[in-house]
C-alpha positions as CSV (number, residue, x, y, z in Angstrom):
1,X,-4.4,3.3,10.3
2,X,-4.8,6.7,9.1
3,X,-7.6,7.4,6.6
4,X,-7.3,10.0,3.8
5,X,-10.6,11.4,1.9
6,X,-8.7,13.5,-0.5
7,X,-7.9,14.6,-4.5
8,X,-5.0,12.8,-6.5
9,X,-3.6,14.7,-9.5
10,X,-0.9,14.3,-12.0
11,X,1.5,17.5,-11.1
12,X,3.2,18.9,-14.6
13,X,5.9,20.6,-13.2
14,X,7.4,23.1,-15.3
15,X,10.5,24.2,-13.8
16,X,11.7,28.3,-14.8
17,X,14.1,31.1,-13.6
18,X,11.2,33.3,-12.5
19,X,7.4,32.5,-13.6
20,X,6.1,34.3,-16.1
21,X,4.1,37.2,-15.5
22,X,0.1,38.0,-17.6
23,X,1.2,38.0,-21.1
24,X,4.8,36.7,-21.1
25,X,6.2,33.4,-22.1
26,X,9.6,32.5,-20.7
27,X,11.9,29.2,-21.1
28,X,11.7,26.6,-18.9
29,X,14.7,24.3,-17.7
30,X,13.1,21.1,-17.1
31,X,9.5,19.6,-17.3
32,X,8.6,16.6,-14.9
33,X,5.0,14.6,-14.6
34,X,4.7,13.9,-10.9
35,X,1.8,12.2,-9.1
36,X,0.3,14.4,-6.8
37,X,-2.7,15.8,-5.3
38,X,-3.2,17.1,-1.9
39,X,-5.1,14.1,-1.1
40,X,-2.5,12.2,-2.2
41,X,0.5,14.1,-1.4
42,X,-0.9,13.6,2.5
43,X,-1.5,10.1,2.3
44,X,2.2,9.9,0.8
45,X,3.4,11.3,3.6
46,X,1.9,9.8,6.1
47,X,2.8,6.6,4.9
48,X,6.9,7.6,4.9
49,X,6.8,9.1,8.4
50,X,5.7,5.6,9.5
51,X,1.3,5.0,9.2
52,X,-0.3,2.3,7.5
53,X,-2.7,4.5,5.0
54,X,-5.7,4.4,3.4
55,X,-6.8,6.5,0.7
56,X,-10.3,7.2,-0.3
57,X,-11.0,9.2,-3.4
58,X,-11.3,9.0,-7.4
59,X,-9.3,9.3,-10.7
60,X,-10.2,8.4,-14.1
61,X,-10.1,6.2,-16.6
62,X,-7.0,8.3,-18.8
63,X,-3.6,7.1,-19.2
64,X,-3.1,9.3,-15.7
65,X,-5.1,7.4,-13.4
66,X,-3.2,4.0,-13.7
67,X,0.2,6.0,-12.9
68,X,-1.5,8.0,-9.7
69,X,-2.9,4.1,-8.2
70,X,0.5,2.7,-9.1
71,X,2.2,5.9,-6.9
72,X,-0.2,5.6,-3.9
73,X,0.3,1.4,-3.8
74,X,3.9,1.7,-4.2
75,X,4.1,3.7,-1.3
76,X,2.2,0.9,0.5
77,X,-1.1,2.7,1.1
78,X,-4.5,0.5,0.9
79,X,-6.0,2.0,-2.2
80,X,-8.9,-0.2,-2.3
81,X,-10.9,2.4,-1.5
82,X,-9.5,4.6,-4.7
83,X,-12.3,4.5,-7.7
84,X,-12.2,4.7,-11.4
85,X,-14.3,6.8,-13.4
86,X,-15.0,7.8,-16.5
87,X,-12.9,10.5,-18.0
88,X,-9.6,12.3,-17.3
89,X,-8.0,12.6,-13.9
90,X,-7.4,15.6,-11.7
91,X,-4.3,16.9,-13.0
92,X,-2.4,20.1,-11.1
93,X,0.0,22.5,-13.8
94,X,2.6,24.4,-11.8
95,X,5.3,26.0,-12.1
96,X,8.7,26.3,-9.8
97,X,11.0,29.1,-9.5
98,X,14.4,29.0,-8.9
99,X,14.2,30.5,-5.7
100,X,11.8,27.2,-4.7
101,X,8.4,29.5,-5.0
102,X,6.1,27.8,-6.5
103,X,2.3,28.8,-8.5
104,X,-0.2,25.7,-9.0
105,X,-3.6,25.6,-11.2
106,X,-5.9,22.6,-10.3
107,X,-8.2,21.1,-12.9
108,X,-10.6,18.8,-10.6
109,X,-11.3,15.8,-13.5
110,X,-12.4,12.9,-11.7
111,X,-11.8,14.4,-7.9
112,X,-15.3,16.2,-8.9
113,X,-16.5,12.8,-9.0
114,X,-16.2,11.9,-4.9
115,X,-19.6,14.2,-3.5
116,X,-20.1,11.5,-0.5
117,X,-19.2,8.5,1.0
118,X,-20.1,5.2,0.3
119,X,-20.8,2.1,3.0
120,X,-17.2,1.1,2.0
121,X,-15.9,4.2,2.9
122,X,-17.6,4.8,6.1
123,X,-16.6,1.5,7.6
124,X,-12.9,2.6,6.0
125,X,-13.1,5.3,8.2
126,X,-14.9,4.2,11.4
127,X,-11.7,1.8,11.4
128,X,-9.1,4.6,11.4
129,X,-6.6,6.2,13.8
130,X,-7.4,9.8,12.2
131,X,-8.9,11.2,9.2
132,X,-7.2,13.7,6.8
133,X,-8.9,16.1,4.6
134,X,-8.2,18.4,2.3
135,X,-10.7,20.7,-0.3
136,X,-9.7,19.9,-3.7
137,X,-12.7,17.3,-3.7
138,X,-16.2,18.7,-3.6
139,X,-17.4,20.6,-0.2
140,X,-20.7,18.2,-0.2
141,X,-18.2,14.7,-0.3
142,X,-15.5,16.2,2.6
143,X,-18.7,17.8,5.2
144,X,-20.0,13.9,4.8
145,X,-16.8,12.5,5.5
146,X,-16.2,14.6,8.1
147,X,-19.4,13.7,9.8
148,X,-18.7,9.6,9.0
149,X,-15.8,10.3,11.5
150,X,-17.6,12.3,14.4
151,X,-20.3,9.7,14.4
152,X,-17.1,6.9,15.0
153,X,-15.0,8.7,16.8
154,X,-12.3,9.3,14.7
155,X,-10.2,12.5,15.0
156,X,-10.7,14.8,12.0
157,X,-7.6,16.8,10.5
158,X,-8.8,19.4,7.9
159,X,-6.3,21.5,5.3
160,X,-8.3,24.3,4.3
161,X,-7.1,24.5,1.1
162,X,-8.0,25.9,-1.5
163,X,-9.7,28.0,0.6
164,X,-13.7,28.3,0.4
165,X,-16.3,29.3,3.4
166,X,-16.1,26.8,5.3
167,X,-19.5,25.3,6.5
168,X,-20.5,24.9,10.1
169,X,-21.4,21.6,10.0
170,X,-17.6,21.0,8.6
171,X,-16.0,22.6,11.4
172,X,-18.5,20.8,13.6
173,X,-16.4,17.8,12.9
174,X,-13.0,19.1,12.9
175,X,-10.6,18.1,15.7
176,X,-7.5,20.0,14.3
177,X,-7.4,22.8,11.6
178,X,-4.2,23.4,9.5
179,X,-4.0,26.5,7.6
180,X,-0.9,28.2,6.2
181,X,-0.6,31.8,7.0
182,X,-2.5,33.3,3.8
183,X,-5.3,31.0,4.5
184,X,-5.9,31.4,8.1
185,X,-5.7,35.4,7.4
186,X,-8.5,34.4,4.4
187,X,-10.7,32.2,6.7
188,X,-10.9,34.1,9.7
189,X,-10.1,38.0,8.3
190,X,-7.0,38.4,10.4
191,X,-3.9,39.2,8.9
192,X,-2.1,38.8,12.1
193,X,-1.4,34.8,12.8
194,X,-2.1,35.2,16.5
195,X,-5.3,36.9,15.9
196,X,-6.2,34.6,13.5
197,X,-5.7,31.8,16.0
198,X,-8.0,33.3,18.3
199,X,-11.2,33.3,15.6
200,X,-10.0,29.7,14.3
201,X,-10.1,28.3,17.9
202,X,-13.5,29.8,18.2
203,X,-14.6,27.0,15.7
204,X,-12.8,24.2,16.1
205,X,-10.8,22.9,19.3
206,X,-7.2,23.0,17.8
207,X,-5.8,24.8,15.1
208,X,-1.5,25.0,13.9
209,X,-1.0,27.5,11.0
210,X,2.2,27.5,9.5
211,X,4.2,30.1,8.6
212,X,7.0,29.2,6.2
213,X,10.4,29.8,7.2
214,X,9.0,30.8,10.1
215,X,8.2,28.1,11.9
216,X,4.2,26.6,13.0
217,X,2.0,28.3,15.7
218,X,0.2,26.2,17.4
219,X,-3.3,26.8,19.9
220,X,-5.6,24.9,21.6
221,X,-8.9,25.2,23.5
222,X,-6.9,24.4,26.3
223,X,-4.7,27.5,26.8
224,X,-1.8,25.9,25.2
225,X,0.3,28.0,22.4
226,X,3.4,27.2,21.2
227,X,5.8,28.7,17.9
228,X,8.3,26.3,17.0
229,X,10.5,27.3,14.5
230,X,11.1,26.4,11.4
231,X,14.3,24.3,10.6
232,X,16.9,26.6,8.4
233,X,17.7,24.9,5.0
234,X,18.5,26.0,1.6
235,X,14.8,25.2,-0.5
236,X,14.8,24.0,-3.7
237,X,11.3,23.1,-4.4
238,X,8.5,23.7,-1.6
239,X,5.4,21.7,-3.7
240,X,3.8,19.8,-1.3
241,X,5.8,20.9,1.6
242,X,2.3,22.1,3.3
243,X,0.9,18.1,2.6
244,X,4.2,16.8,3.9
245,X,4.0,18.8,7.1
246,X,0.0,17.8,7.9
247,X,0.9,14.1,7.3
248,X,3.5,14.0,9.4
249,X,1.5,15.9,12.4
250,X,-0.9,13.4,11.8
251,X,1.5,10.9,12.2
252,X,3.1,12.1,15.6
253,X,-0.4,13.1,17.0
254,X,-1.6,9.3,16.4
255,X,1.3,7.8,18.1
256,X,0.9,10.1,21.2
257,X,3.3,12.9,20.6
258,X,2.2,15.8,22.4
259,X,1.7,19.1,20.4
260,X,5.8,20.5,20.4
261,X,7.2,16.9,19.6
262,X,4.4,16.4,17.2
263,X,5.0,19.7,15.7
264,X,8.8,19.5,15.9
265,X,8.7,15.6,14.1
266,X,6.3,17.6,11.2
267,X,8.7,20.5,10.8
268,X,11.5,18.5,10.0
269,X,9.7,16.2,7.7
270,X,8.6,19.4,5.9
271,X,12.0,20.8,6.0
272,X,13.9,18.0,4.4
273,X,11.3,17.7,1.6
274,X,11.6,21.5,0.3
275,X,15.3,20.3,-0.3
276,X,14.3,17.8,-3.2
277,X,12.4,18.6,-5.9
278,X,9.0,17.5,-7.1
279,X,6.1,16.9,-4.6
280,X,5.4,13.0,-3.3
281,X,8.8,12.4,-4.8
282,X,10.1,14.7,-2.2
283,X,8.7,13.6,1.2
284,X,11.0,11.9,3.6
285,X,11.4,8.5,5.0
286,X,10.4,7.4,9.0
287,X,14.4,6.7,9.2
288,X,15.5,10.4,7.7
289,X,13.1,12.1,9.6
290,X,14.2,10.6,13.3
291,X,17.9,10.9,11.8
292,X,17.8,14.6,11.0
293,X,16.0,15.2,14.7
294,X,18.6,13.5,16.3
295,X,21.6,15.7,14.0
């Protein structure tokens, strides 16, 4: 089982030529609610590319928050672990270009809720394969999770995003970090990726940052590194493309994968989910993902 201490959201996805720029309004061609949430969009896809899930974490007692539990159990993920509280859920407004560029603003709601673990949590946890967290909860609830899983044993994934300073006593805990380029370069200072590497394998033993279109860099303690490249498509939409690649790796690493098959099974997850629109709505199956690595 793989655990995820993370944020849900309702995405309200405005779709639009180009996005409008301080000042302007433009026309949109198409509105869509979507459940989201990086939390959520992770445990999502996790749960497609083959994990039984587990999802820890909070939404509220709005019309939203029966819609975000009804997304997560639907997509066969334990959400027993998933509270209610009172007020309006985290919801995420974005906006989608044509060109598949997308711009998001987060509003926490209950996600601000979830600043530690409880006993239920801990033993959710302790019981897991690996742990995934992201940082659209509070700092104070993801460094205790984090800890929960050193102290069993349970391999730590963290998405640094949105990026903050990260504590020590966070990276302490982390097994893997996954930054995309913009955050690694914001984390460490480096706006090279292979500097950046270097600083972030100072802290913590592995890190992958991804690049886009092109491709994941990967580093370990070890001496490994590896750049595997990115598969070429045609992106419609790349919401939650980030969430749908860390899933995924988390996925591969848990079955045994080593780093290039794990990073090559996450790749293609990621890049047959930019080519659907939406974000959990766009994240492949176990059965497309091992079809499109074997086209």
């Amino acid at each position: 089982m793989i655990s995820v201490f993370g944020s849900a959201n309702m995405d309200l996805v405005a779709y639009v030529p180009s996005a409008p720029k301080l000042g302007e309004t433009v026309t949109g061609r198409a509105f869509r609610t979507i459940p989201g949430g990086k939390g959520a969009n992770q445990a999502v896809a996790a749960a497609r590319a083959g994990a039984q899930v587990a999802f820890i974490g909070a939404v509220g007692d709005d019309a939203f928050g029966p819609e975000l539990r009804g997304a997560l159990f639907e997509a066969g993920i334990d959400t027993s672990r998933l509270r209610v509280v009172p007020g309006p859920s985290g919801i995420a407004h974005i906006v989608v270009e044509d060109s598949g560029g997308n711009s998001i603003v987060v509003v926490p709601g209950a996600n601000g809720s979830v600043t530690g673990c409880s006993a239920e949590d801990v033993a959710m946890i302790a019981r897991s394969r690996a742990l995934l967290l992201q940082l659209e909860l509070p700092l104070e609830g993801v460094v205790e999770a984090a800890r929960a899983a050193r102290a069993a044993g349970v391999p730590v994934v963290l998405t640094p995003a949105p990026v903050v300073e990260l504590p020590g006593e966070l990276l302490d805990a982390v097994d893997l970090i996954v930054p995309n380029e913009h955050e690694a370069a914001a984390i460490t200072g480096a706006a090279d990726p292979d500097d950046a590497l270097k600083v972030l394998l100072d802290r913590v033993p592995e890190a992958v940052i991804t690049l886009g279109s092109r491709g994941a860099l990967y580093g370990s303690r070890a001496g490994v590194r590896l750049l595997v490249p990115a598969v070429r498509v045609e992106a419609v939409d790349t919401t939650a493309a980030g969430d749908t690649f860390v899933g995924a790796l988390a996925v591969a690493r848990s079955e045994g994968r080593d780093p290039a098959d794990a990073l090559r099974f996450a790749s293609t997850a990621a890049a047959l989910s930019v080519q659907r629109e939406g974000a959990s709505t766009s994240m492949p199956s176990r059965a497309e993902i091992d079809a499109a690595l074997l086209s």
